[in-house]
N, C-alpha and C positions, 0 to 999 in steps of 0.2 A: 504494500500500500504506500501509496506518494504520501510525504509529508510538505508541512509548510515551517522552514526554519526559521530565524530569527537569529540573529550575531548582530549583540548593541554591544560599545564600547562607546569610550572619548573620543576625541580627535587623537591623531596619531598611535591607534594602537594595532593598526594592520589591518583594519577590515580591506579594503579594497586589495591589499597583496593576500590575504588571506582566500578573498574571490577569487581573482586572478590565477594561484594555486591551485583552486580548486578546478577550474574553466581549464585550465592544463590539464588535470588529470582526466576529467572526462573526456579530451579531444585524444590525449596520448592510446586512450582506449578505443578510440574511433567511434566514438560518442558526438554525437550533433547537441550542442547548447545555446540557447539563446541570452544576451546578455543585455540586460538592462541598467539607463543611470536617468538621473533626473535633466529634464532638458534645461532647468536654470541654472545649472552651474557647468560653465562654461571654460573652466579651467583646463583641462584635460587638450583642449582646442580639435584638432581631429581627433586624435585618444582620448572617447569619450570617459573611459575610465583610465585611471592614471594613477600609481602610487607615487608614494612618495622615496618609494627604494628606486624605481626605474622602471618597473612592470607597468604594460598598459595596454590596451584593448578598445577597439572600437563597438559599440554598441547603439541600441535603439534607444531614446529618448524619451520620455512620459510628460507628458503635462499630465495636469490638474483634471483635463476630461479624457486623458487616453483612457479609454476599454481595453483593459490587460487581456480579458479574459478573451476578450475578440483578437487582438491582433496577438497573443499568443495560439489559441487555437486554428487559427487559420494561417499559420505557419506551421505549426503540427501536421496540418492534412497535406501542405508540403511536403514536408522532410520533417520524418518523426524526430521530436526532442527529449534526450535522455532526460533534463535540466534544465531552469529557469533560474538564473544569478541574476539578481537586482541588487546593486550599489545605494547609498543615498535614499534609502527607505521609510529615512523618518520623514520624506517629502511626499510619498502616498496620500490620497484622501483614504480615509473608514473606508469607502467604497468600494477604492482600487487594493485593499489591504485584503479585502472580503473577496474579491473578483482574482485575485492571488489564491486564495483559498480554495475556491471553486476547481484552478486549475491545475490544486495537488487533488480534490476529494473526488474530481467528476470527472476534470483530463488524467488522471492518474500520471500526472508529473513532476516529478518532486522539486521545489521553490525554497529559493535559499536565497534568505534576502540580509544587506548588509547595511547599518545605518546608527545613527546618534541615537541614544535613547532617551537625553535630553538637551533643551537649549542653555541659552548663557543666564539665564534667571534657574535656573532648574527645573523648569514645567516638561514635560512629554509635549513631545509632538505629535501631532493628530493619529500619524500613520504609524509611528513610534508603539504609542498607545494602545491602538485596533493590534498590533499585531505582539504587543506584549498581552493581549487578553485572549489572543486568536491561536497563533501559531503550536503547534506541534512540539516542539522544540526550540527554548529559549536557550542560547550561548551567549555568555559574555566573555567578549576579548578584553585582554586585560592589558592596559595602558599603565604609564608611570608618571606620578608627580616627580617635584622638582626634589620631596624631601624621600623619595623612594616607595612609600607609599603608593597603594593601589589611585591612580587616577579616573576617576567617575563623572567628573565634571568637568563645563567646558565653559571657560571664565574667557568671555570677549573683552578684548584690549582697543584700545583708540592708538593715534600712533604713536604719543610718547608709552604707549607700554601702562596705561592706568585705565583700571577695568572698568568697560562699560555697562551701568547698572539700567537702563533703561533703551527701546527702541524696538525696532521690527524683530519678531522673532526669526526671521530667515533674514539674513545678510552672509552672501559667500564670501567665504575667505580661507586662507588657510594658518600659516604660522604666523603671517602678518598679524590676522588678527584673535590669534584663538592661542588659550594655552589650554593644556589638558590638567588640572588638578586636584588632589583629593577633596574630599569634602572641605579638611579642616579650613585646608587653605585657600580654596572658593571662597568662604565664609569669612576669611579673615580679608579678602582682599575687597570684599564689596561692601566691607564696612570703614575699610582705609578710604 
């Protein structure tokens, strides 16, 4: 039976090489996978998915009203898919978190999605959320604060480096503007 995974972490703790890994070994096997990232983050430039070790991959794009469930199964009836790797997961609506679900429980293909589990306030995100309540299997990768510690959280910086406590909950960025840190130290920095 297909599952639907989940692998939240902070920023910088490998989900996207952890993907990428994965997308390896399915194709090393001669396995057809389809790969997903979010169409707002724009980083990656052709290599829609991009680590930050060097690994990258081009992939389909999702807005806000993509039908996962449509334009994954109708590439299915193409060229059957071992796998469904989505990047950048916490950018899902509920909808397309549930329409993910559908097409481990109905397309019987197992969805391995990789994303934040929270923003720079601490809230979940939408799609974060739907699929920490949904998914099959919850993995957490494990990221590092500055003082060693498990990193959990993801403390947005302005440019001098002083953390930003208010604003849109989605702003792309990467080290520029994001550090990954444990709880303590999130908490100690949004009160500096």
């Amino acid at each position: 039976m297909a599952k639907l995974y989940f692998y939240y972490a902070s920023m910088n703790a490998g989900k996207s090489t952890n993907l990428l890994q994965a997308n390896f070994n399915y194709h090393e096997r001669g396995m057809q996978t389809m790969l997903w990232t979010a169409a707002l983050d724009h980083r990656g430039g052709d290599n829609a998915i991009e680590s930050r070790i060097g690994l990258n991959a081009d992939a389909h794009r999702f807005h806000g009203d993509t039908d996962l469930w449509d334009r994954v199964m109708a590439a299915h009836k193409v060229t059957p898919l071992a796998c469904i790797l989505l990047d950048e997961a916490q950018f899902l609506s509920v909808s397309q978190a549930w329409q993910l679900a559908r097409v481990a429980d109905e397309g019987g293909i197992p969805v391995l999605c990789y994303g934040l589990r929270t923003d720079f306030q601490g809230e979940l995100f939408p799609g974060s959320g739907a699929l920490l309540g949904i998914a099959d299997s919850l993995i957490e990768l494990k990221g590092v604060c500055h003082c060693g510690r498990k990193a959990t959280m993801n403390l947005r910086v302005d440019e001098s480096g002083a953390a930003v406590k208010r604003g849109a909950q989605t702003e792309i960025g990467g080290n520029d503007r994001y550090v990954a840190l444990c709880r303590k130290h999130f908490s100690e920095a949004l009160k500096a």
